[in-house]
BAFI-3210 file (N, C-alpha, C; in Angstrom, 3 decimals, decimal comma, padded with zeros to 6 digits):
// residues 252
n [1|2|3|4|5|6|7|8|9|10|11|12|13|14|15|16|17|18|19|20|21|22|23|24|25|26|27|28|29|30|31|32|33|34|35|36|37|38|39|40|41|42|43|44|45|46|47|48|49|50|51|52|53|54|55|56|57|58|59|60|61|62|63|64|65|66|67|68|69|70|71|72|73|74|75|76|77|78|79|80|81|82|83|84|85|86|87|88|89|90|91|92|93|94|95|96|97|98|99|100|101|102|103|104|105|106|107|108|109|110|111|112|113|114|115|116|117|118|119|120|121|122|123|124|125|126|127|128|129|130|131|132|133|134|135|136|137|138|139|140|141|142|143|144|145|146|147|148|149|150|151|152|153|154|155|156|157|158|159|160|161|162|163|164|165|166|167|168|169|170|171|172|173|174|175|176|177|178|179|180|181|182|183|184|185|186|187|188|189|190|191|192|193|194|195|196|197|198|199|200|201|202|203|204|205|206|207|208|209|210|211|212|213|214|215|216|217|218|219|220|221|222|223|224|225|226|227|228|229|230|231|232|233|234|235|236|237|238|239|240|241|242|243|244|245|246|247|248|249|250|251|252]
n.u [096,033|093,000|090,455|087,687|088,034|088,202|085,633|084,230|084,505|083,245|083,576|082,608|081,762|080,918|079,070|080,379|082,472|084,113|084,692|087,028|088,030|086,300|087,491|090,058|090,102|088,780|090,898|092,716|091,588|091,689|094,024|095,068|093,469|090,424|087,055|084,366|082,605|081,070|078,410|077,528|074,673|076,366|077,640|076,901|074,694|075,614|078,345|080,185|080,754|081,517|083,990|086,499|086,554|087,278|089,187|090,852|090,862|092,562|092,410|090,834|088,287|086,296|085,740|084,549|082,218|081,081|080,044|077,974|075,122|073,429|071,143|071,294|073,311|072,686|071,509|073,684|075,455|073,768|073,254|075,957|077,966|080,101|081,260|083,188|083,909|085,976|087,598|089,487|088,823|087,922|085,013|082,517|079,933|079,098|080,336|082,816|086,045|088,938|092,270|093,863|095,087|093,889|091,478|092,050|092,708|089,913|088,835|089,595|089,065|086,385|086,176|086,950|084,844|083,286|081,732|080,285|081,837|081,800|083,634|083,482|084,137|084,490|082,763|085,787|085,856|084,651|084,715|083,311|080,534|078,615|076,160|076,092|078,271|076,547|075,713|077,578|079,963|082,353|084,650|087,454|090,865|093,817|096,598|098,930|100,735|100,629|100,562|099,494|097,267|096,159|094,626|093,975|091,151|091,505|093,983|093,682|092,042|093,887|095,703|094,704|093,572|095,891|097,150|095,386|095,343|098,051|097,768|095,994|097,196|099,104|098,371|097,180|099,071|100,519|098,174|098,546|101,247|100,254|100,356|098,229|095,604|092,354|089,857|086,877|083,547|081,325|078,405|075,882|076,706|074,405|073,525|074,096|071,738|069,799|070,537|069,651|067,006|066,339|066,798|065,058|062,775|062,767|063,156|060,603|059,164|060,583|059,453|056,729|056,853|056,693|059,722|061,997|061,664|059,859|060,571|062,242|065,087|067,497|070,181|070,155|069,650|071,802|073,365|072,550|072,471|075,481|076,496|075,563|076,453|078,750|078,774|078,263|076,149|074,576|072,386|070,051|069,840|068,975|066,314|065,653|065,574|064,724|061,950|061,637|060,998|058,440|057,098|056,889|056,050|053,674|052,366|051,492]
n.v [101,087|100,639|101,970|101,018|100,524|103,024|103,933|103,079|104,626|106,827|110,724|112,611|115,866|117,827|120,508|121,980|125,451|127,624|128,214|127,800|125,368|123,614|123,510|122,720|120,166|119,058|119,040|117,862|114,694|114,350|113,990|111,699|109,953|109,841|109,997|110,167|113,072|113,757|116,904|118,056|120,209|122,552|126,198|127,649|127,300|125,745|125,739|124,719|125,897|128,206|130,739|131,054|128,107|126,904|128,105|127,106|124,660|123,873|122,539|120,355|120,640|119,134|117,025|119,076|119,883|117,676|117,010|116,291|117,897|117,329|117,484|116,045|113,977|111,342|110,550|111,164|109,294|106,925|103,462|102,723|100,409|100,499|103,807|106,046|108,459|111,205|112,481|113,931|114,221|113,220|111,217|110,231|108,715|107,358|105,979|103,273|104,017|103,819|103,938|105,097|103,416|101,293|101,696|101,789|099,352|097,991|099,496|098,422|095,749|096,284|097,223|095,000|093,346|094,371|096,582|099,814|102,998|105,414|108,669|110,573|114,447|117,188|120,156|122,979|124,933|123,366|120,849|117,443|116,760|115,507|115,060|114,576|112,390|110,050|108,386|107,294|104,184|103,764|105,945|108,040|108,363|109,898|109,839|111,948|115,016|115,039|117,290|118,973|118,528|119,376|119,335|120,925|120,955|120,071|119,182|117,311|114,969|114,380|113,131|110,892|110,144|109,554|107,779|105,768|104,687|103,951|101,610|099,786|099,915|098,117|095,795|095,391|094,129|092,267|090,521|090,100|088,579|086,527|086,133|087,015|085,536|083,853|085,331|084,801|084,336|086,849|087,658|090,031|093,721|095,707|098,722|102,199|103,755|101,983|100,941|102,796|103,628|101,523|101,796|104,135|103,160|100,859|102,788|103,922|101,366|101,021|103,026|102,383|100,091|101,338|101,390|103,383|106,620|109,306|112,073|111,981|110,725|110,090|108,072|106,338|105,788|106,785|105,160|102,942|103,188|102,988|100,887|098,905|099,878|099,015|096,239|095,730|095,726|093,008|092,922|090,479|090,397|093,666|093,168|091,088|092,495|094,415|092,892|092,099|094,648|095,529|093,924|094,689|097,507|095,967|095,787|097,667]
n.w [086,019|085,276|082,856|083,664|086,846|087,670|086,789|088,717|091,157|093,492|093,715|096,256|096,727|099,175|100,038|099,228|099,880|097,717|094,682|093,239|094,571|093,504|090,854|090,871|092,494|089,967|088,639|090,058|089,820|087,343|086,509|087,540|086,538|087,322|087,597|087,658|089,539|092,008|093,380|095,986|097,750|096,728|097,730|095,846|093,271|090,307|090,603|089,489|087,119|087,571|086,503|088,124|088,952|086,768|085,285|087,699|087,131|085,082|082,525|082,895|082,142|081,306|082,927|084,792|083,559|083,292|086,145|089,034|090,632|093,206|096,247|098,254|100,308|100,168|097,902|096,339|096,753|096,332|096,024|096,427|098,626|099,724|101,681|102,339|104,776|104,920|107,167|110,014|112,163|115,390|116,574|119,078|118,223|115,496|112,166|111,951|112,859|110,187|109,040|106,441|104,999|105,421|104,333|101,804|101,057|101,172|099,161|096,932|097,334|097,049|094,809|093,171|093,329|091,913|093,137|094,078|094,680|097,316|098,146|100,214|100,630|103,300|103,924|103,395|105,640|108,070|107,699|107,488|108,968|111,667|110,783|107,999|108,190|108,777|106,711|105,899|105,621|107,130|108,718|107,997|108,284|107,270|107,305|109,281|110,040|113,170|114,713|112,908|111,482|109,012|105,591|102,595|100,776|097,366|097,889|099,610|097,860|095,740|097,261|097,820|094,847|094,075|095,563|095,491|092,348|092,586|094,006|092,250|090,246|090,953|092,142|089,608|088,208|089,812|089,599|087,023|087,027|087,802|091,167|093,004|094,912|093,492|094,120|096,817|096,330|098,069|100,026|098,960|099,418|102,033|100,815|102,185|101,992|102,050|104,560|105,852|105,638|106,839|109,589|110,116|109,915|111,744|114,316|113,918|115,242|117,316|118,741|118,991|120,411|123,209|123,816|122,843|123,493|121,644|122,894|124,675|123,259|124,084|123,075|121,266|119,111|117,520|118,724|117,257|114,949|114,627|115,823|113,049|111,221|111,867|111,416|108,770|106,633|104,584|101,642|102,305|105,292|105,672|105,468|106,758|109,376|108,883|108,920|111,477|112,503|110,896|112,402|115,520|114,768|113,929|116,937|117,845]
ca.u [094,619|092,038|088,810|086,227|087,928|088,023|084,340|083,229|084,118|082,466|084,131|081,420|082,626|079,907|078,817|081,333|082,066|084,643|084,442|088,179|088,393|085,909|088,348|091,204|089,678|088,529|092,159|093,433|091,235|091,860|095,625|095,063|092,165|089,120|086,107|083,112|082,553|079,674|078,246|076,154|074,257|077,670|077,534|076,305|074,337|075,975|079,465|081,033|080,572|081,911|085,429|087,393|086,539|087,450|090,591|091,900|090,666|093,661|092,216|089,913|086,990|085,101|084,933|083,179|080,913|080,145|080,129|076,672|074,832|072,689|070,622|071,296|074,107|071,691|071,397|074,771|075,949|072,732|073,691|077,764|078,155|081,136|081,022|083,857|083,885|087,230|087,843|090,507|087,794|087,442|083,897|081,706|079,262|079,223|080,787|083,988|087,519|090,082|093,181|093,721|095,624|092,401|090,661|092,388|092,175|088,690|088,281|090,346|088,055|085,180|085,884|087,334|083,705|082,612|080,910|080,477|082,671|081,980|084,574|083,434|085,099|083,382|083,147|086,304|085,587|084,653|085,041|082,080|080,001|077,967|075,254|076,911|078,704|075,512|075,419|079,313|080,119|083,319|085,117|089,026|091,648|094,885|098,041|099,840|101,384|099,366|100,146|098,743|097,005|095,173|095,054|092,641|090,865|092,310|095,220|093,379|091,895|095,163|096,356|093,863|093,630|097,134|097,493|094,386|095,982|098,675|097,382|095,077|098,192|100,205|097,076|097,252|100,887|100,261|097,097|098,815|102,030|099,543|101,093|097,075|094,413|091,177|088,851|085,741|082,252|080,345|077,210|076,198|076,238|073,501|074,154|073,925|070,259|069,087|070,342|069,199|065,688|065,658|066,625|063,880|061,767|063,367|062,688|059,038|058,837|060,715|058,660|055,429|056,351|057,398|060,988|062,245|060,803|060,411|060,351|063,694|065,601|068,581|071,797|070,008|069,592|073,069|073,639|071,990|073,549|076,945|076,115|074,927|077,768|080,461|078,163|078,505|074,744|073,641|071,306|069,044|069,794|068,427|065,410|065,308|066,064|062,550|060,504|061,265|060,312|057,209|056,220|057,129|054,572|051,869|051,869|051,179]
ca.v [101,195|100,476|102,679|100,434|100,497|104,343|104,556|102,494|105,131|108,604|111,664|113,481|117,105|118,030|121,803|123,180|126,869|128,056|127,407|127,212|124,183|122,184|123,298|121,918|118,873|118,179|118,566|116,379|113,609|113,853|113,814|110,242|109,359|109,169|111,076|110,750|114,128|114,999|117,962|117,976|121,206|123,378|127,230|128,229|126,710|125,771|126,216|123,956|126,360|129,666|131,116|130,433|126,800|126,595|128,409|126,423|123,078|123,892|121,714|119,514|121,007|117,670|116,590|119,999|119,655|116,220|116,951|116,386|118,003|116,860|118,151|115,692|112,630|109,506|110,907|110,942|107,617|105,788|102,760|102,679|099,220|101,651|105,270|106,271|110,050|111,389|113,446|113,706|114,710|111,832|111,022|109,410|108,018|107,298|104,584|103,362|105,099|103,608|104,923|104,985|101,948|100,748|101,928|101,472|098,067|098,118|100,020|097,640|094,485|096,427|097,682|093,656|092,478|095,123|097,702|101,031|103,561|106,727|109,061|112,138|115,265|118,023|121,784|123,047|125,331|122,914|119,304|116,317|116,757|114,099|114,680|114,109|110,836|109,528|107,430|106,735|103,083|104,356|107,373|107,435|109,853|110,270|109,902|113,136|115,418|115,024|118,189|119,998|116,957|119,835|119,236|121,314|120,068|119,809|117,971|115,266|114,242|114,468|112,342|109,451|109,438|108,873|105,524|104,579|104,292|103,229|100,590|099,267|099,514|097,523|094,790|094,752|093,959|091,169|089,398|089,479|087,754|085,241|086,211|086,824|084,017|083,923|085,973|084,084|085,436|087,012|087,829|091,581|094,146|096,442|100,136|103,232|104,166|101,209|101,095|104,516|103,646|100,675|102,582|105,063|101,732|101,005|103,941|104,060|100,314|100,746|104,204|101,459|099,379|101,874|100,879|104,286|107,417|110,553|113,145|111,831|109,915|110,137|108,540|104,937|105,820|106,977|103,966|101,514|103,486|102,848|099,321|098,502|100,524|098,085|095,057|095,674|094,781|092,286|092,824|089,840|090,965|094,334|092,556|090,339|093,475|095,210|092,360|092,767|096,445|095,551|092,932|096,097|098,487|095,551|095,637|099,263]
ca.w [086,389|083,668|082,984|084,859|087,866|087,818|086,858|090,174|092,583|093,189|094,446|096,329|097,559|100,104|100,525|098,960|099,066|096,328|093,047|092,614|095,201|092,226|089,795|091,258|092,496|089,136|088,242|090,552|089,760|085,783|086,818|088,472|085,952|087,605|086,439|088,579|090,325|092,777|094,373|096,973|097,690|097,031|098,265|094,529|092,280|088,653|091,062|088,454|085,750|087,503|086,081|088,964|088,858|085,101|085,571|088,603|086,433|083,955|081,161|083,234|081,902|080,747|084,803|085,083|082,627|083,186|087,422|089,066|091,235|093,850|097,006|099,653|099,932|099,870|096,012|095,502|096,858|095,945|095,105|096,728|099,155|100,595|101,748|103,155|104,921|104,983|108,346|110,891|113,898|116,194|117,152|120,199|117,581|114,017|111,762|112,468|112,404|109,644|108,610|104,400|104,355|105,725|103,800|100,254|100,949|101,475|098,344|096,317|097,403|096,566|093,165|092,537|093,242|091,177|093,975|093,483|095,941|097,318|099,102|100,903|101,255|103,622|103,655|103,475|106,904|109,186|107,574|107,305|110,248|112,368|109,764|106,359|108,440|108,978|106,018|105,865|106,056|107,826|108,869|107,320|108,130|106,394|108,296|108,344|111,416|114,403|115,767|112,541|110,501|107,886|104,284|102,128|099,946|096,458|098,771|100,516|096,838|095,416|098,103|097,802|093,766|093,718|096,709|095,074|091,204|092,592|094,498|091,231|089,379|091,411|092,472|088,400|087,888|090,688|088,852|085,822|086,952|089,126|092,675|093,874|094,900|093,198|095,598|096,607|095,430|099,087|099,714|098,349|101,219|101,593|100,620|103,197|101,597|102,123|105,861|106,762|105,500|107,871|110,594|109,985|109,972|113,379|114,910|114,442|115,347|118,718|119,242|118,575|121,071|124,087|123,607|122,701|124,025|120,791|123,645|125,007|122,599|124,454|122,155|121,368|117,080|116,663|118,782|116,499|113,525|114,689|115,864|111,813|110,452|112,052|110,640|107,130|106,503|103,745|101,572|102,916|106,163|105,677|105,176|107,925|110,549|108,291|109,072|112,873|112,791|110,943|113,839|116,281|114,346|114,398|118,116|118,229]
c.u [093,769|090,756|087,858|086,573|087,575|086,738|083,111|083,227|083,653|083,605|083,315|082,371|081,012|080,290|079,997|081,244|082,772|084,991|086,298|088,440|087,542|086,606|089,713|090,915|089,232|089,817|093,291|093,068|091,676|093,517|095,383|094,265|090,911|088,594|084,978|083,151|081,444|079,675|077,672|075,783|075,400|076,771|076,904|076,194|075,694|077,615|080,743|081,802|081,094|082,946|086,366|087,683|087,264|088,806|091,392|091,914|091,747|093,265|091,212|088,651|085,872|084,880|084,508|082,270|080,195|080,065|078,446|076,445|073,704|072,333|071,168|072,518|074,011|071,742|072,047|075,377|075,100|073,360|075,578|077,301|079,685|080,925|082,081|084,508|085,282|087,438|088,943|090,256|087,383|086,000|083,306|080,996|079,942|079,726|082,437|084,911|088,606|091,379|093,321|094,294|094,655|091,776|090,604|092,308|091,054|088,228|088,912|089,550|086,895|084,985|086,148|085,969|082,760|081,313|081,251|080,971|082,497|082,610|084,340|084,331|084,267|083,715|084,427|086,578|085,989|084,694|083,843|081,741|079,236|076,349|075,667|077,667|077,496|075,320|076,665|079,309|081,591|084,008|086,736|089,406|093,057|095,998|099,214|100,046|100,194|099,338|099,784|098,634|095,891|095,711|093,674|092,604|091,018|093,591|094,731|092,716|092,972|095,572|095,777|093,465|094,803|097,852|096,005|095,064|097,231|098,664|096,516|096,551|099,240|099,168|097,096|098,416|100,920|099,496|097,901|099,928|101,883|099,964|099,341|096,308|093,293|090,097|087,643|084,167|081,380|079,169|076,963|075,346|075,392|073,809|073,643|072,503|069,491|069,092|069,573|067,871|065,410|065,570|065,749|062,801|062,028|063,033|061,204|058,590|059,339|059,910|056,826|055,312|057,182|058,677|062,022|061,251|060,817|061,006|061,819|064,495|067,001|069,645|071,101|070,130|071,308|073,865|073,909|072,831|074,697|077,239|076,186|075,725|079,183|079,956|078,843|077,337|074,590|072,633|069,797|068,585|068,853|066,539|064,655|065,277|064,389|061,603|060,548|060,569|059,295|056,557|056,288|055,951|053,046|051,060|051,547|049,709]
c.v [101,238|101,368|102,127|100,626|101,948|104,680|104,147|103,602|106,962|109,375|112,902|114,560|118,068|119,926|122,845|124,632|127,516|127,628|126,825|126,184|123,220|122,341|122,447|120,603|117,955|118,024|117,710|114,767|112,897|113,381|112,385|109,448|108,731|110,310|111,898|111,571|114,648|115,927|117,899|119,240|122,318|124,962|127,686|127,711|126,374|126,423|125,587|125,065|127,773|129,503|130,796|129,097|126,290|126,914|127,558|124,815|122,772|122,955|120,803|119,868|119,955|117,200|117,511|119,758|118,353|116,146|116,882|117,126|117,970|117,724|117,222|114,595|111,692|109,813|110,273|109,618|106,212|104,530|102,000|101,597|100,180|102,977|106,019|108,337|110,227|112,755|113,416|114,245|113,115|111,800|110,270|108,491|108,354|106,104|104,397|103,579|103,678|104,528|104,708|103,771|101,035|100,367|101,479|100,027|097,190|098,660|098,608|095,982|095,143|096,503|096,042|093,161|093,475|096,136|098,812|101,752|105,067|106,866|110,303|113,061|116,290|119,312|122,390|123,905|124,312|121,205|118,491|116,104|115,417|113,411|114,148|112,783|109,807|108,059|107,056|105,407|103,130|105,405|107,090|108,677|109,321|110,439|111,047|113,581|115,605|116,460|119,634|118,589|118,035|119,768|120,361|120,654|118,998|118,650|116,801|115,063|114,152|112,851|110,582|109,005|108,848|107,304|104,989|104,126|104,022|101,778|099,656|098,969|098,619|095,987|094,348|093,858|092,718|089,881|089,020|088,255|086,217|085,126|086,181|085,629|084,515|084,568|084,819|085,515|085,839|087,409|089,613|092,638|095,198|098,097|101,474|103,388|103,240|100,689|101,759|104,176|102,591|100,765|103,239|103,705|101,432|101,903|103,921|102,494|100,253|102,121|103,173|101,095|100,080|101,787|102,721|105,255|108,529|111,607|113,343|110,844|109,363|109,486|106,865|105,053|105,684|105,419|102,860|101,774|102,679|101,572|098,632|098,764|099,732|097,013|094,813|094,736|094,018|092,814|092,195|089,887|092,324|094,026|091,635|091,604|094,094|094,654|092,309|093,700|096,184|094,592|094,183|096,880|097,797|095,456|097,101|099,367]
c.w [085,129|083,755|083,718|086,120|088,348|087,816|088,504|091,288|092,106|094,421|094,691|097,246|098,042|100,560|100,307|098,306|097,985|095,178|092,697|093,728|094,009|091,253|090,298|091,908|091,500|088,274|088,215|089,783|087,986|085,606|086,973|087,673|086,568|086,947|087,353|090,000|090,536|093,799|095,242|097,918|098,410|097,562|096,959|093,596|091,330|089,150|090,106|087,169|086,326|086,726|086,385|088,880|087,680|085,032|086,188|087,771|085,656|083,303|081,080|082,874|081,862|082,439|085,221|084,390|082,949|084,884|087,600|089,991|092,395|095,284|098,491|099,103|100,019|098,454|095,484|095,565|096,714|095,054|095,221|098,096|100,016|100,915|102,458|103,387|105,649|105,525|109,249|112,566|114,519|116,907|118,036|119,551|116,149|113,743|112,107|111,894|111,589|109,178|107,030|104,089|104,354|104,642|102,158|099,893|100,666|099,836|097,363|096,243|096,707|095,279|092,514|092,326|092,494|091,919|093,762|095,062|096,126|098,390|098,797|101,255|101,639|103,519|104,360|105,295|108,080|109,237|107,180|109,069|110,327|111,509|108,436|107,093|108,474|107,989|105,267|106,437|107,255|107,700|108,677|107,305|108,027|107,664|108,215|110,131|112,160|114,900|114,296|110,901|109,009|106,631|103,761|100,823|098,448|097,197|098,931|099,028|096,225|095,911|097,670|096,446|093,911|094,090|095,697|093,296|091,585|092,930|093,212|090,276|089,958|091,587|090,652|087,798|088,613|089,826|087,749|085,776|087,780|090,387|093,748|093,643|094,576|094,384|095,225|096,620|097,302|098,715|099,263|099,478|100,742|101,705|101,549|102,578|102,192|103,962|106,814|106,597|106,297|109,110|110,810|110,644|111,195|114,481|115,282|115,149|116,920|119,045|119,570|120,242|122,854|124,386|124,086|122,913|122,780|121,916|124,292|124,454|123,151|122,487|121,568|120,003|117,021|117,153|118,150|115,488|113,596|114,619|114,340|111,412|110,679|111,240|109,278|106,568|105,131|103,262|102,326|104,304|106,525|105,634|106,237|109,327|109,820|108,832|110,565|113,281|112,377|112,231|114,918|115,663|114,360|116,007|118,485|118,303]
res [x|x|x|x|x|x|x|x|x|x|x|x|x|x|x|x|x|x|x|x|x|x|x|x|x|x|x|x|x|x|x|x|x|x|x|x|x|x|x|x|x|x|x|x|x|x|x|x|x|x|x|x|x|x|x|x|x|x|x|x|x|x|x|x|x|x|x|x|x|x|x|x|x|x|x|x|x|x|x|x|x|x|x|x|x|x|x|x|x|x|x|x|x|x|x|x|x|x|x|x|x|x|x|x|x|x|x|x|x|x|x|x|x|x|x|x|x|x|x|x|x|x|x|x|x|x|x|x|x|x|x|x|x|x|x|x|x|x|x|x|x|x|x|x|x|x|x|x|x|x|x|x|x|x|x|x|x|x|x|x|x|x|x|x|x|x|x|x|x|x|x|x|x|x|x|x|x|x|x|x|x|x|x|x|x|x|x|x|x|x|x|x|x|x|x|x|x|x|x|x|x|x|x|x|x|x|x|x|x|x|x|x|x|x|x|x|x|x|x|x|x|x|x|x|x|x|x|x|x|x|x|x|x|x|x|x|x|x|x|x|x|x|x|x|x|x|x|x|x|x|x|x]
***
């Protein structure tokens, strides 16, 4: 696995509460060589920097120090063409369910065309809820005993640096001896921020034109979400779906 590919993906750890789960997650990841480590509004500020964290890091210090922290997770994945929230709760709505082989695959095209990758992990408690999926291109759970499928957290990153450097290291070993075909160049897909804000745009545009009711929304958003989330929107697309919604707000 070479340094660039490692710097494409993010490892966002969502609302986390003990400091020694960011030490040992930033242990894992230096184990496997990746780097990029975000927070997103953990249980305590500057949670990077407690004792515990530093301790459980055994040496990883530099992926604390250099960890970010952010308030919301449009922040953190601003900018990622993947998002993949890593749960083992089956949902009615949201984006759709892969399993890691899925998924690594998925990551593996992306980082080739040079996209940036984020992979969610949620509060150790109760997991990545229906809010934090929200702006997940898909939902990916880990193949392990069904009748007690829990990993905590340090584990499931563990788990997924390791298939993922292996998988880069093996995809390398391939190119080099010419066994893969030249990928062709697609078009460049448009990134969860940029969805969610057209949804928003959506929203008020079918609220415009009596479409959708605010008062009773019933399930039609998470609908659309989910709908968009199998797509795998286009930039130019995103664009063409805007200028609908603005024709929708001019009839208001």
């Amino acid at each position: 696995m070479n340094p660039s590919q490692a710097k494409q993906l993010r490892w966002v750890l969502v609302e986390t509460s003990h400091p020694g789960n960011v030490g040992s997650a930033a242990r894992a990841l230096k184990t496997m060589g990746f780097e990029d480590l975000r927070l997103v509004k953990p249980k305590s500020a500057m949670i990077a920097k407690e004792p515990e964290a530093i301790a459980l890091a055994s040496g990883a210090n530099d992926l604390l120090e250099s960890s970010q922290e952010f308030t919301s997770i449009s922040e953190a994945v601003q900018s990622c063409t993947l998002v993949l929230g890593l749960t083992s709760r089956d949902r009615e709505f949201g984006p759709p369910s892969i399993d890691w082989v899925e998924a690594r695959a998925l990551i593996a095209q992306a980082v080739d065309q040079n996209q940036k990758v984020a992979l969610l992990f949620g509060p150790e408690r109760t997991g990545l809820d229906n809010q934090h999926l929200a702006l997940c291109t898909h939902r990916v759970w880990l193949d392990a005993n069904p009748v007690y499928p829990s990993l905590n957290l340090a584990q499931a990153i563990m788990v997924c640096a390791f298939s993922l450097r292996e998988a880069f290291n093996a995809a390398s070993s391939s190119q080099k001896a010419g066994l893969l075909p030249q990928r062709e160049e697609k078009a460049e897909l448009a990134d969860p921020v940029a969805i969610e804000a057209m949804l928003n745009h959506w929203q008020q545009g079918l609220e415009a034109i009596g479409y959708l009711d605010p008062a009773n929304p019933k399930k039609l958003m998470p609908r659309l979400q989910a709908l968009f989330a199998r797509s795998r929107l286009h930039k130019e697309e995103i664009d063409l779906l805007r200028g609908i919604a603005k024709q929708m707000l001019l009839r208001k």
